[in-house]
Structure formats: structure tokens, C-alpha cells
C-alpha positions in Angstrom: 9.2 -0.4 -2.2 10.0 -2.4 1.0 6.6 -1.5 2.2 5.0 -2.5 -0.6 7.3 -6.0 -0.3 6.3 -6.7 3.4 3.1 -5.8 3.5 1.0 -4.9 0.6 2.5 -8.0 -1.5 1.1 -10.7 0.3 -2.4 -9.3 -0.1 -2.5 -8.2 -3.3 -1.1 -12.2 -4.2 -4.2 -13.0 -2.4 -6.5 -10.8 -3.9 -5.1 -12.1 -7.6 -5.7 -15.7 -6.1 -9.0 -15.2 -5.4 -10.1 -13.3 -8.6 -8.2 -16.3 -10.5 -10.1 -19.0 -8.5 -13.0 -17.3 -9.8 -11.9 -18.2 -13.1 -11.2 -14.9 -14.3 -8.0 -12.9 -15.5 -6.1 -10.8 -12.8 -2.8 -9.4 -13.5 -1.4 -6.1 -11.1 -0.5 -3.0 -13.2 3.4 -1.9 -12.4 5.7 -3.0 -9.9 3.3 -4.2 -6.7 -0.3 -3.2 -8.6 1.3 0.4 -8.1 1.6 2.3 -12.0 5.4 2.7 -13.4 6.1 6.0 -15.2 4.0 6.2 -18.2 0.8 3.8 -16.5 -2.6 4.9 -15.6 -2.3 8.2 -12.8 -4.1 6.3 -9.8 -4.7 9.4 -8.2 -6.9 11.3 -10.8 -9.0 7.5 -11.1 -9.3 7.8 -7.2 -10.7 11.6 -7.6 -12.9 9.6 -10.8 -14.5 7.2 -8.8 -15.3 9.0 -5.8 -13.2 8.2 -3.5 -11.9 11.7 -2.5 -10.8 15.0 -3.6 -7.6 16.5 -4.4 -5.8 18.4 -1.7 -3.7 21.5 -2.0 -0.9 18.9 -1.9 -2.5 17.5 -5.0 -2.8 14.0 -3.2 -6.4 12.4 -3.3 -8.2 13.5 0.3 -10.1 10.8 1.5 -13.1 12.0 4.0 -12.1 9.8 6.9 -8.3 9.0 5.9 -7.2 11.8 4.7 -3.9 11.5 2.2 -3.0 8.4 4.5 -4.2 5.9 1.2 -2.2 4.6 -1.1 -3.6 3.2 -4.4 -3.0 0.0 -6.5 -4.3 -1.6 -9.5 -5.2 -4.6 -11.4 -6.8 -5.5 -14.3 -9.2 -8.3 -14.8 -11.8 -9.3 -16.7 -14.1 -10.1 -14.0 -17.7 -8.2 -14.4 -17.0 -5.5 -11.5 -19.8 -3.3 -10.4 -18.1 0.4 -9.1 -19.3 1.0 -5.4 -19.4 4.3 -5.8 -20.9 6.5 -8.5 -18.3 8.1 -10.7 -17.8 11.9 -10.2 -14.9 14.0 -11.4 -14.5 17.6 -9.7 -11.7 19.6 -9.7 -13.3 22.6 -7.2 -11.6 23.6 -4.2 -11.5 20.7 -1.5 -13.5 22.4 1.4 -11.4 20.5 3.6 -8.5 22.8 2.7 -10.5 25.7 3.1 -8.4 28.4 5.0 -5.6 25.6 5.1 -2.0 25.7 4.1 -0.1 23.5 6.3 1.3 21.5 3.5 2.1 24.1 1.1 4.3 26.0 4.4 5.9 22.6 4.9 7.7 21.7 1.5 11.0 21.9 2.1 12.0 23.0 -1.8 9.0 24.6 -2.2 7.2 22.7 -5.3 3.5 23.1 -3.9 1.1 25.4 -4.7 -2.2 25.4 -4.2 -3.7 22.2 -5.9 -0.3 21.9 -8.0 3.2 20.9 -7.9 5.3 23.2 -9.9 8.3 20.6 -10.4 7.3 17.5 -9.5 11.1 16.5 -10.2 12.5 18.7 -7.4 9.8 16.8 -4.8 12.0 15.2 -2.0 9.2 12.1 -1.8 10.5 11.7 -5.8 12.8 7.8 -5.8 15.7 9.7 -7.7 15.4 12.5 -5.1 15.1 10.8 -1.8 17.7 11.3 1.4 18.8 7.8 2.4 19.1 7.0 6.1 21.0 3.4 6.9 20.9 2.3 3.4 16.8 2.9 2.9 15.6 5.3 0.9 13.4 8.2 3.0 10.8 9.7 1.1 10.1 13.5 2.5 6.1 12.9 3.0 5.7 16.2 5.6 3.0 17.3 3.3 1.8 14.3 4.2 2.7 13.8 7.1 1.5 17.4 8.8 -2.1 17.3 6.7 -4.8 17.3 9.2 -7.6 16.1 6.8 -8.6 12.7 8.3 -7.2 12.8 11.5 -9.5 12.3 14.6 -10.6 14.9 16.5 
């Protein structure tokens, strides 16, 4: 969550500002506008709304980012028009077409095509991570090796 601390904090405070100057209700969902255990799956409302598919490492692909997103929330009851036109697919991403990068690079082997078979053995997991220097190190090489989204 340091990440989220440093960087992400400080604009989601200003984006609840805003909304609330606006006279309308904004509170972030979870810890950091990111869902606790039990919340809304941010990842199947990203597919939902558009704004990618899922991967074989069953993270949302964006077209130009790739898995490099990560997704908060908020609730408000500001009128919000969605910029995007709501789709839900669950087809084969053609960006992973003849792909398996991610699913060779799992280190305890959890991924399978379009599914994690354990998500409790996944080293990116809190309760699972390595620490380095006191900071937890989440494994990400599905991640981190994924060459949706990266330029050419």
C-alpha cells in the first residue's frame, strides 16, 4: 500500500474534493478507493465498462496499457454519464492469441489460461508476499513480462 500512500492518495483526496465542492457525495470504496476482501471485483467492472479484456493472466488488458492499470473506486451521487458503452465478453483476448508468456512465468504455477487455479498460493497475494528490507514484494512477473501494451 505504500504506493497507493505516496502517490495515488493525494489524488484520489483531490478528486473527492472536487466531487464534494460540486456539492455532491464522494466517499472511496476500501482502503485507498481500492475494494477490501468481500467489495465490488474492480476487474470484472473494468472488463464491464469497456475498458479492456481479460488476459490469460486473468488481469483486465488495456489496448494501449496493457495490465500496467490499476483500478479504484468511489461512490457518489453525482449524475455520471459512462464514457464508454458497457460491453461484457468473456472470448479469448486476441491479444493473447498464440501467447503464453505469463502462464510460463508463475513461479507456483496458479495460471491457466484465463484463470487462476489458487488464487491463495499467488506470490502477488499480501499474506503471500517475499519481503525485501522490511517492504513487502509482490511477485507481478505475469505482469511484469506481458507484452500487451508495450511499444513497439
Amino acid at each position: 500500500m505504500y504506493c497507493f500512500e505516496k502517490y495515488v492518495n493525494p489524488r484520489l483526496e483531490s478528486l473527492l474534493s472536487f466531487i464534494r465542492d460540486k456539492g455532491f457525495s464522494a466517499e472511496p470504496v476500501g482502503r485507498y478507493g481500492y475494494p477490501l476482501e468481500g467489495e465490488s471485483n474492480l476487474k470484472i467492472e473494468a472488463i464491464r465498462m469497456g475498458l479492456g479484456k481479460r488476459g490469460k493472466n486473468t488481469v483486465v488488458l488495456h489496448p494501449e496499457y496493457g495490465p500496467r492499470l490499476r483500478f479504484m473506486a468511489l461512490i457518489t451521487n453525482a449524475p455520471l454519464v459512462p464514457a464508454v458503452a458497457p460491453i461484457l465478453t468473456e472470448e479469448e483476448n486476441p491479444v493473447c492469441s498464440g501467447c503464453s508468456i505469463c502462464l510460463d512465468a508463475c513461479p507456483v504455477g496458479v495460471l491457466e489460461s484465463y484463470c487462476m487455479i489458487d488464487p491463495s498460493r499467488c506470490l502477488s497475494d499480501s499474506d503471500r508476499m517475499p519481503e525485501e528490507n522490511g517492504r513487502l514484494i509482490p511477485c507481478d512477473k505475469c505482469l511484469k513480462l506481458c507484452p500487451a501494451g508495450r511499444s513497439k
